[in-house]
N, C-alpha and C positions, 0 to 999 in steps of 0.2 A: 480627472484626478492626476497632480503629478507623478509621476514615477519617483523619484525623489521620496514619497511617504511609505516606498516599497520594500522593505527591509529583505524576503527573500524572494526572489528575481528566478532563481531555480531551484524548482521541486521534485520531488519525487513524492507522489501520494502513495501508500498501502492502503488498498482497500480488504477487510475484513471479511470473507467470504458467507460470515454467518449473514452480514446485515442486507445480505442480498434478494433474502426471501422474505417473503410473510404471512402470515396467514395459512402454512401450509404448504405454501409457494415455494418452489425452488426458487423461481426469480420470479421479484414482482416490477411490475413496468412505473408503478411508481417510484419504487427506488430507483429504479435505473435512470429516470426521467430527472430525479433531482439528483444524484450524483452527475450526471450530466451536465445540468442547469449550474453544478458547483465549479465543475472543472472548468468550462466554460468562463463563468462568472472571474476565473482569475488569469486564465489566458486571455482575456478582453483587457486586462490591464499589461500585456504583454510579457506575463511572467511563462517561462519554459514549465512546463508541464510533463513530467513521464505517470505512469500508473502500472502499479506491480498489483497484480488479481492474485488475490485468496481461491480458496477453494471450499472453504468446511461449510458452505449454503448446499453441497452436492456430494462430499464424502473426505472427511478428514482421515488421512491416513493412520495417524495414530490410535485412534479409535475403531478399527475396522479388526477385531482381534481373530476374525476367521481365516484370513489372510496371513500371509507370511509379509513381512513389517515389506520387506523390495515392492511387491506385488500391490499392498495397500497405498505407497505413498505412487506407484506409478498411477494409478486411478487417483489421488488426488489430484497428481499434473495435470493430466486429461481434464480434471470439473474445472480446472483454472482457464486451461483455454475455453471452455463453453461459455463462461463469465465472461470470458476475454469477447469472446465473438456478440455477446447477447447488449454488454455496453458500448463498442464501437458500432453495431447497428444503428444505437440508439444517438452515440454523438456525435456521430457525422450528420445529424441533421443539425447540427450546430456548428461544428466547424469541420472549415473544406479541408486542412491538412491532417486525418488522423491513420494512422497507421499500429495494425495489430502487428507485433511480435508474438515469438515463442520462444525457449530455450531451444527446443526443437524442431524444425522443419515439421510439417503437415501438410505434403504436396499435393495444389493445386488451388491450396486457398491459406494456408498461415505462412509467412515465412519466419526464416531462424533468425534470433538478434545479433546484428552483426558491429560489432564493438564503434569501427572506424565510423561506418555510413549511419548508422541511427545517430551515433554522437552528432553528426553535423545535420539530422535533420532536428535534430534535438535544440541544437543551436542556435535554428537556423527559425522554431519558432511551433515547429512539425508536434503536434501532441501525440504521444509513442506508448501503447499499452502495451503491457511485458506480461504473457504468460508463462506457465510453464514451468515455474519456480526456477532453481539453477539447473533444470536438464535430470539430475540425478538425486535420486530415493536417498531419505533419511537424511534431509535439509529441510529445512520449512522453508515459507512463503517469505517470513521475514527475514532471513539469511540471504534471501533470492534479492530482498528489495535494498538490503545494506549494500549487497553486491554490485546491483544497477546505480544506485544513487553515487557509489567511488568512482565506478567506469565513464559517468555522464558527468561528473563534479556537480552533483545536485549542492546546495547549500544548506539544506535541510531535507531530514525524513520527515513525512506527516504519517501517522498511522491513523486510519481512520477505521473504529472500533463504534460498540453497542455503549461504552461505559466512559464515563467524565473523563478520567486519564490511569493514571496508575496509582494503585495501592496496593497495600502491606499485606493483604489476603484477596481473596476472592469475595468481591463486594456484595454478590448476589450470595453467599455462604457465610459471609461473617460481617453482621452488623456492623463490627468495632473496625473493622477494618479501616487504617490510617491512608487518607488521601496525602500525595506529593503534589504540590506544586511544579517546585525545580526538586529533580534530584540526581545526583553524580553518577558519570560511569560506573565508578569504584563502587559508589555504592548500590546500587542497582543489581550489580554481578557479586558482590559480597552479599546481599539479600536473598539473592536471587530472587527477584521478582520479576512475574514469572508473565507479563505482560507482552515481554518477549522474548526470544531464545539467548542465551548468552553469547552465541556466535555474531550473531548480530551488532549486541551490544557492543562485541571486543572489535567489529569490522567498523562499524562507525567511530567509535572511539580512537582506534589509531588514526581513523583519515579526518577526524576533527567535525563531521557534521553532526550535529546534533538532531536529536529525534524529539516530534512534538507527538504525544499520541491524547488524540480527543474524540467526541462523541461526534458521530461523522452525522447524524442525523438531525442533532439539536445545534452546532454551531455554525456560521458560514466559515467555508473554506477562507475566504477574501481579510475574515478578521488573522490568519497568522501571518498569511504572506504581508500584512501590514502590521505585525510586529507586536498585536495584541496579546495577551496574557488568553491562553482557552488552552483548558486540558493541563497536560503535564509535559516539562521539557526536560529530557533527558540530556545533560552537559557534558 
């Protein structure tokens, strides 16, 4: 395939931490096996690859109301790295260069993301999984990946979720709920839809990459990076 049909060249995936389990499963080995098979599937075409881990397949902070909100989202960081560690297992049997981060150091086996040296193995071709969200409570996951995607000049967010793209309600709660194709920063944050955090939205928006979010289960990774229509793109 030429490269030439390769519209974005550098990525940043978010993976969704709900879609990580099934059946009961915190993690199932077949997800992890085709998230794999996906990421894979588009660094064979030589496009840079990062990956920002969810956590809500092992405990969403926000949801944890026993806890005091600090205390809940640090236990969210922590199920991010176990994601983190459970899919680098899995794709380093696919490729030789993959290297786990964290926001924060976990001496003796994760190390912390270090802005200079991951950018150039980034560069350089190195697929980089980013735990950890940004290090500190009361940020989500997707604030953590707006973040990494500016730091690395990704060219694109991909969000990869349970649900087609983005809509006017919660798809699973309201039938009527209106599907986006394309829809604007502006409006997205004047909606507030709620797909993802508005920090995000305002983080990407000023540095100009655009976010795709699609059903990470049902579409191949390989149709965005080639420029096809899947899911919803945030402009």
């Amino acid at each position: 395939m030429s490269k030439d049909r390769i519209k974005y060249k550098k990525i940043l995936l978010k993976i969704s931490g709900e879609i990580l389990g099934q059946n009961n499963e915190v993690l199932s080995s077949r997800i992890l096996d085709y998230i794999a098979e996906q990421v894979s599937s588009v660094h064979e075409l030589g496009v840079k690859v990062a990956v920002v881990m969810g956590g809500g397949n092992i405990v969403r902070g926000k949801e944890v109301s026993w806890l005091s909100p600090i205390d809940a989202d640090l236990c969210g960081m922590i199920g991010t790295v176990i994601n983190g560690i459970a899919l680098y297992s899995v794709l380093r049997k696919k490729i030789d260069k993959v290297y786990l981060r964290s926001s924060f150091e976990i001496s003796g086996f994760v190390e912390s993301f270090h802005k200079l040296e991951d950018r150039m193995i980034y560069d350089q071709g190195g697929v980089i999984l980013l735990a950890g969200g940004t290090g500190n409570p009361l940020f989500t996951t997707d604030t953590a990946a707006a973040l990494r995607a500016v730091e690395l000049s990704a060219q694109i967010l991909i969000k990869g979720t349970k649900v087609e793209g983005v809509y006017s309600a919660d798809p699973e709660k309201d039938k009527d709920a209106k599907f986006y194709q394309r829809v604007s920063f502006r409006e997205a944050i004047d909606k507030n839809l709620e797909v993802m955090d508005i920090t995000a939205f305002k983080i990407c928006r000023d540095a100009k990459i655009p976010i795709c979010v699609y059903n990470l289960m049902k579409h191949p990774l390989k149709k965005i990076v080639l420029g096809e229509e899947v899911g919803t793109i945030v402009f």
